[in-house]
N, C-alpha and C positions, 0 to 999 in steps of 0.2 A: 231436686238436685240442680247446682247451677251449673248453667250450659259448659260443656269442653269444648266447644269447640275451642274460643277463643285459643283455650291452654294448647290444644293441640296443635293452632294455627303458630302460637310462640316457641313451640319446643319441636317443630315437623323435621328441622333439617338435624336436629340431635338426632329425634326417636330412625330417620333411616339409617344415619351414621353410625348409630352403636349397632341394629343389627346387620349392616355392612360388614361390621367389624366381627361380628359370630359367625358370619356365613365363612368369615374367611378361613376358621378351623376345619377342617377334615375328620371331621369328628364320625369316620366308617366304623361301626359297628363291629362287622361284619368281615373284618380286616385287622388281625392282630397287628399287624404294621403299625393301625395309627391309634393302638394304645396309647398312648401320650397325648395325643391331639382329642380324644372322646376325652382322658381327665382334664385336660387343659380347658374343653368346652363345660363340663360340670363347675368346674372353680369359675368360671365365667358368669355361670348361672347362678350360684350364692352368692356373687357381689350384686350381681343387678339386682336380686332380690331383699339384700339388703338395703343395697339406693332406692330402691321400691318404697319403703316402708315397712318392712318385716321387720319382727322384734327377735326372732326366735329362727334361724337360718344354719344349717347345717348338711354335710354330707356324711349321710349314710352309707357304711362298706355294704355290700352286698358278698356272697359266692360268684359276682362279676361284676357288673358297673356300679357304680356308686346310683342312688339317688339321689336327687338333693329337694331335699325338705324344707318348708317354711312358712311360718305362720303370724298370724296378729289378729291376737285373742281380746276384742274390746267387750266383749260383756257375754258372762255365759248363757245369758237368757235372753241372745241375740241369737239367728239362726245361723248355721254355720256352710257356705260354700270349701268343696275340696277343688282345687284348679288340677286339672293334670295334661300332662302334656311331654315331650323328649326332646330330648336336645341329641341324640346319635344321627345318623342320615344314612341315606341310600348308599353303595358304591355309585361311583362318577361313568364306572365302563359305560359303554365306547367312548374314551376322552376324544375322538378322533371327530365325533357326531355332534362334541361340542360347536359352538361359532364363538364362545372364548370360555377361559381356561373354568371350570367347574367351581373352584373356591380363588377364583378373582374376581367381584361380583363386579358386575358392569350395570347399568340402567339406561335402560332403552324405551322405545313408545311401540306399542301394539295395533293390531286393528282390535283387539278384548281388549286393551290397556293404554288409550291415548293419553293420560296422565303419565307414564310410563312404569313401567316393571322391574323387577331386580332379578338378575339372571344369574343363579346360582345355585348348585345342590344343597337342597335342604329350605330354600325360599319360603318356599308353601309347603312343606310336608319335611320338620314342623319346625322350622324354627320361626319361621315370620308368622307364623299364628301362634305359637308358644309364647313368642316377646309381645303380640298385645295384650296379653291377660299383665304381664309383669308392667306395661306402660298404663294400661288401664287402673293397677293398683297404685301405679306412684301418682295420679292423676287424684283419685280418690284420699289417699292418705294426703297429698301435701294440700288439698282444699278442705280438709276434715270431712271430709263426705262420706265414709267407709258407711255403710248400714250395716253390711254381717261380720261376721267372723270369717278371716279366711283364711285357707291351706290350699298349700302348693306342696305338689309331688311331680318330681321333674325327672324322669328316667333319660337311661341309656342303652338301653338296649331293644326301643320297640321296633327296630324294621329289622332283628334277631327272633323274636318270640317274647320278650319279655318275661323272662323264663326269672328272674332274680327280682323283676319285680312282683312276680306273684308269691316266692319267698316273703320279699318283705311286708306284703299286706299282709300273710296270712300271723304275722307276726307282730304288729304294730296296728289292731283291729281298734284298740281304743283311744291311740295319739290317732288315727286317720278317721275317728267318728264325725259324722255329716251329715246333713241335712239334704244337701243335692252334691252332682259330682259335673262339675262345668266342663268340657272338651270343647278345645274346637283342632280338631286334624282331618275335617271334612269338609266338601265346598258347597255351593249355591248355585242355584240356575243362573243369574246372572247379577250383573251391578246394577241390573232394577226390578229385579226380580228376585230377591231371599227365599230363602228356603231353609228346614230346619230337619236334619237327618233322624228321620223316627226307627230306621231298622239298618244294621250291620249283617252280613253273610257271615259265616263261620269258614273254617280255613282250615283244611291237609297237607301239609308239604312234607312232601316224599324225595328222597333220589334212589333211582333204582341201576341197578350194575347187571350187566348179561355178558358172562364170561364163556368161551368154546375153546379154545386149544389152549394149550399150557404155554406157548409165546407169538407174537406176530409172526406169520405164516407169510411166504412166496404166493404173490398172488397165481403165477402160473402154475406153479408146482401142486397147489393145494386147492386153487379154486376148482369149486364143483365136487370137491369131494369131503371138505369138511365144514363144519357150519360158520357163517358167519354172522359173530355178534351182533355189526350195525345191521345186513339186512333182517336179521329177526327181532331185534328192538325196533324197528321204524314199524316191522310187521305187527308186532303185538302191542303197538300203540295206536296205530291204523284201526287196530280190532275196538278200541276201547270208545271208539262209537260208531253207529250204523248209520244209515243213509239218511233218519231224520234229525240226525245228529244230537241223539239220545246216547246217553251213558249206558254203556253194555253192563257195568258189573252186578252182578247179581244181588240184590238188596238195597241197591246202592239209592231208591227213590223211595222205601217204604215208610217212612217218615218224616221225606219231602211235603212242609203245611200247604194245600192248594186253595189261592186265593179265592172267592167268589167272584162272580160277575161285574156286583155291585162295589166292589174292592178295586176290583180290575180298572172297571170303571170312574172310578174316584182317581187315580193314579194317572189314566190319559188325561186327565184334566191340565194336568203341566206342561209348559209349552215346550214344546220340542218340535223340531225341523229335522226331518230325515233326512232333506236335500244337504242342509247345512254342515250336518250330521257326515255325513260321505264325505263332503268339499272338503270338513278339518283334517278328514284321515286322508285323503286323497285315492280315496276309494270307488269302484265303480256300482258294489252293492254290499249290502251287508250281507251277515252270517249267522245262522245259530239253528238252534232249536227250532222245530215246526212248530206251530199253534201259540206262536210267543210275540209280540213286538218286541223291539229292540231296548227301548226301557225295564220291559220285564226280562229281557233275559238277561240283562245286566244288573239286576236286584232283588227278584225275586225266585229266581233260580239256579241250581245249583249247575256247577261247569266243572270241567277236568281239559287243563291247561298246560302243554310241556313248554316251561322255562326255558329250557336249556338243554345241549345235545351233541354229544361228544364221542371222538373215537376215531382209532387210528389216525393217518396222516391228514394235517392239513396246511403245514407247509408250504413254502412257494415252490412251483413244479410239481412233480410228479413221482411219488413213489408206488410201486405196484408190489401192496400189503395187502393181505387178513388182518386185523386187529386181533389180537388179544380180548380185550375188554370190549364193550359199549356202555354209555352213560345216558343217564337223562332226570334232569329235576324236573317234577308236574306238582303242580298246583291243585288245588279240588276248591275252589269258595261253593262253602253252603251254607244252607236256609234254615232259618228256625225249626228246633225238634230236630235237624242232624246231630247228632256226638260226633266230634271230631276223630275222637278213640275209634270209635264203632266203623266208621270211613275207611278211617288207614287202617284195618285188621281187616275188613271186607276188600280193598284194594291191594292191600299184599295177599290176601289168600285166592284171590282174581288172578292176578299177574303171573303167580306161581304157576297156575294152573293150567293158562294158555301157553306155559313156557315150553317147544320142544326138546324131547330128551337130549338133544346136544349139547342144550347149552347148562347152566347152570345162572341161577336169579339170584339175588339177593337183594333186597329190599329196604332201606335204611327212614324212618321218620325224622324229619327235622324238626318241626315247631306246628302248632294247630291251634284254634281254639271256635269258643262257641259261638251261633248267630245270636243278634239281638235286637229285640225289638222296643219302645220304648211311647207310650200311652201320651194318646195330644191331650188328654183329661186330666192331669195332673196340674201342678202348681209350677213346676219348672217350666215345662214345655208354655203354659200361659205364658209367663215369663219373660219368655227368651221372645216370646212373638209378639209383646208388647214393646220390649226394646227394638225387634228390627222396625215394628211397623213406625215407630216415631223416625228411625233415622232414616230408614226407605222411602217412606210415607205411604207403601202397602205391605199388607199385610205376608207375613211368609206361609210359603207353603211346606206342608208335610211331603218328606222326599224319602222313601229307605234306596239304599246307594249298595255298589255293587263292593264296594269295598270291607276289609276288615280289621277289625279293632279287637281282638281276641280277647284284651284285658276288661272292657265293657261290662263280659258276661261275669268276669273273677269279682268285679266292682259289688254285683248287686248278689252274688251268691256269699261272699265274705265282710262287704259294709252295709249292706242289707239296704241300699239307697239308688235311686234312682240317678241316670245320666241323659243330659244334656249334650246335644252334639251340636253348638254354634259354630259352623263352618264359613269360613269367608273367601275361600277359594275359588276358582272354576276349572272345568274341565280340560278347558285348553291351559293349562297349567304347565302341562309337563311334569307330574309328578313320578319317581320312579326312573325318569326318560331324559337323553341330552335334553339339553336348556330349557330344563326347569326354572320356572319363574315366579313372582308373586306382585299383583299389583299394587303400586303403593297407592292407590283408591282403595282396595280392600283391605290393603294393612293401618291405614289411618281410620278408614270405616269401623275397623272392628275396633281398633284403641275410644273410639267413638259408643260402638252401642253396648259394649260391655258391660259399664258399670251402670246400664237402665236396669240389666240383668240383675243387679244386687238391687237397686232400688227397687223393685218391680217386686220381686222374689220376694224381697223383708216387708212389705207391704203388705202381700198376700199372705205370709203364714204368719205374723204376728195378730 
């Protein structure tokens, strides 16, 4: 394959200018408000993927966001890469936390990012790793380089559940047939140090409601004699783990996978700085689980995490209320061999249980899905670790990550193919979080080793 660089080195102040230009949609999922602005970013996505090279480009209705599909079929008895990746994004809340405006992207230099970074919701999780596959194809297509066949499926709704695009797969099994399923919506240890995401956590999102009197109560008049929602929602979340900060619910580990030693051991082999570790969060010690370092308990075990937490007054001043209600979103990421199903019915029939007869629970599921784990033995995983090690000049390491990809497990249960997670991110990212960023070294790096990724791949299976 001849080298990109150069091409990259001719077209670097376009490829950040057009994604400048995407970050600047609002494309909140998660926020019927900016309906418009999520289709305005999908019609965004089938133009650049027809300036790509795609023959075949289209948006898909869904029962919610469109997807947008696209492909270029050069020989059927070429092996076939599927691309996937989203174009919706996180909400921006607290814009207050921002240092400028969330979809005004600015670029800036880092102590992770002396070349500098692009500072905008949606940077790195996923638009600026979504738009390398698309600049990696128009690189390959305009030098005739293409070796597979490839498909792009571009959602809207993955930081929702992707709840429509498991709809559409489960409908479109043999337009989306493949050989491998490329992602990159995961990061790396660092910009000289790759790494390649072998396992995902599985996911529960719950919002739970604890209601006691029939309207806000006088806090003098009523307090001490009738219940109150926030103190017994803080209390029966307080219960939901013990002093080694072990998950109380009852079942909730019995087909939690336990690593071996040897396993355990292969995984400290990846550099990490606990000191360093504490400095980025600005923290004096970490937290978790007993009998765990802080990498495993951020990957290879399962947690129960409150979002979010609401109720009665919190206005400026002072009002002396009972609430009515209490609120709270909690997370659960879990481990291979958790069902996400099995979770939220062991967690709503937990919550129930510990609830005193004052108040009244109610229990609501939002979105879930499965862990997954994904074999360094295969042909893709070689692959991907041939392509980082030529543009790093070492080789990457196997990393499973604390984070969740729900649609992963929908991939290899309904296209029956394995997935690739080339992530070019890092951790000090900000994904999720005000001033979310993405280095433009990792976003040119990966327009860079992707397409070793098809060369590497079509070499190996033909």
């Amino acid at each position: 394959m001849k080298d990109i660089k150069p091409y990259i080195d001719q077209h670097k102040d376009r490829f950040i200018n057009e994604l400048v230009e995407l970050l600047k949609i609002p494309s909140i999922s998660a926020d019927a408000a900016y309906k418009n602005d999520v289709l305005k970013t999908a019609d965004a996505v089938k133009t650049a993927l027809e300036k790509a090279g795609c023959d075949n480009v289209e948006i898909c209705e869904t029962p919610g966001y469109p997807i947008v599909y696209g492909e270029k079929i050069i020989d059927k008895n070429l092996p076939t890469v599927l691309v996937y990746g989203h174009y919706d994004v996180q909400p921006a809340d607290p814009i207050e936390l921002w240092d400028s405006p969330p979809f005004e992207p600015v670029i800036k230099k880092t102590d992770k990012h002396p070349d500098g970074a692009i500072f905008a919701r949606g940077a790195c999780d996923d638009k600026g790793q979504m738009y390398m596959h698309v600049k990696a194809m128009e690189f390959m297509t305009e030098t005739n380089q293409l070796p597979c066949n490839v498909k792009f499926m571009i959602e809207g709704e993955e930081e929702v559940g992707s709840e429509s695009l498991s709809w559409y797969v489960k409908r479109n099994q043999d337009k989306l047939a493949n050989d491998v399923i490329l992602i990159s919506d995961t990061g790396m240890i660092s910009n000289t140090q790759p790494s390649i995401t072998t396992g995902l956590r599985g996911l529960s999102y719950v919002e739970v409601e604890v209601t006691g009197p029939n309207r806000d109560l006088h806090s003098g008049l009523y307090g001490g004699a009738v219940a109150n929602p926030i103190n017994i929602l803080t209390k029966m979340i307080a219960s939901l783990h013990d002093e080694n900060n072990h998950i109380t619910i009852p079942g909730f580990y019995d087909k939690v996978e336990e690593l071996s030693l040897d396993e355990r051991a292969e995984m400290a082999k990846a550099p990490f700085s606990l000191d360093a570790y504490k400095s980025a969060l600005d923290i004096d010690e970490v937290y978790g689980e007993d009998g765990y370092t802080t990498n495993e308990r951020n990957s290879i075990r399962p947690t129960l995490d409150v979002n979010g937490i609401w109720g009665g007054y919190t206005g400026e001043g002072a009002k002396t209320v009972i609430a009515s209600k209490a609120y709270a979103k909690i997370s659960m990421r879990l481990v291979p061999n958790q069902d996400w199903v099995e979770i939220t019915e062991l967690f709503t029939k937990h919550f129930e249980s510990i609830a005193p007869k004052a108040v009244t629970i109610k229990v609501t599921p939002h979105h879930g899905g499965q862990g997954y784990v994904t074999p360094t033995d295969n042909i893709g995983y070689k692959a991907a670790n041939k392509a980082y090690t030529e543009t790093f000049g070492v080789q990457a390491i196997p990393q499973r990550s604390g984070g969740s990809i729900p649609i992963v497990a929908l991939f290899e249960d309904e296209l029956k193919s394995k997935t690739i997670l080339m992530g070019f991110g890092l951790d000090s990212d900000a994904i999720h979080s005000p001033n979310e960023h993405y280095g433009i070294f990792n976003y040119l790096k990966g327009i860079e080793t992707i397409p070793l990724f098809y060369k590497y791949f079509a070499e190996m299976t033909m």
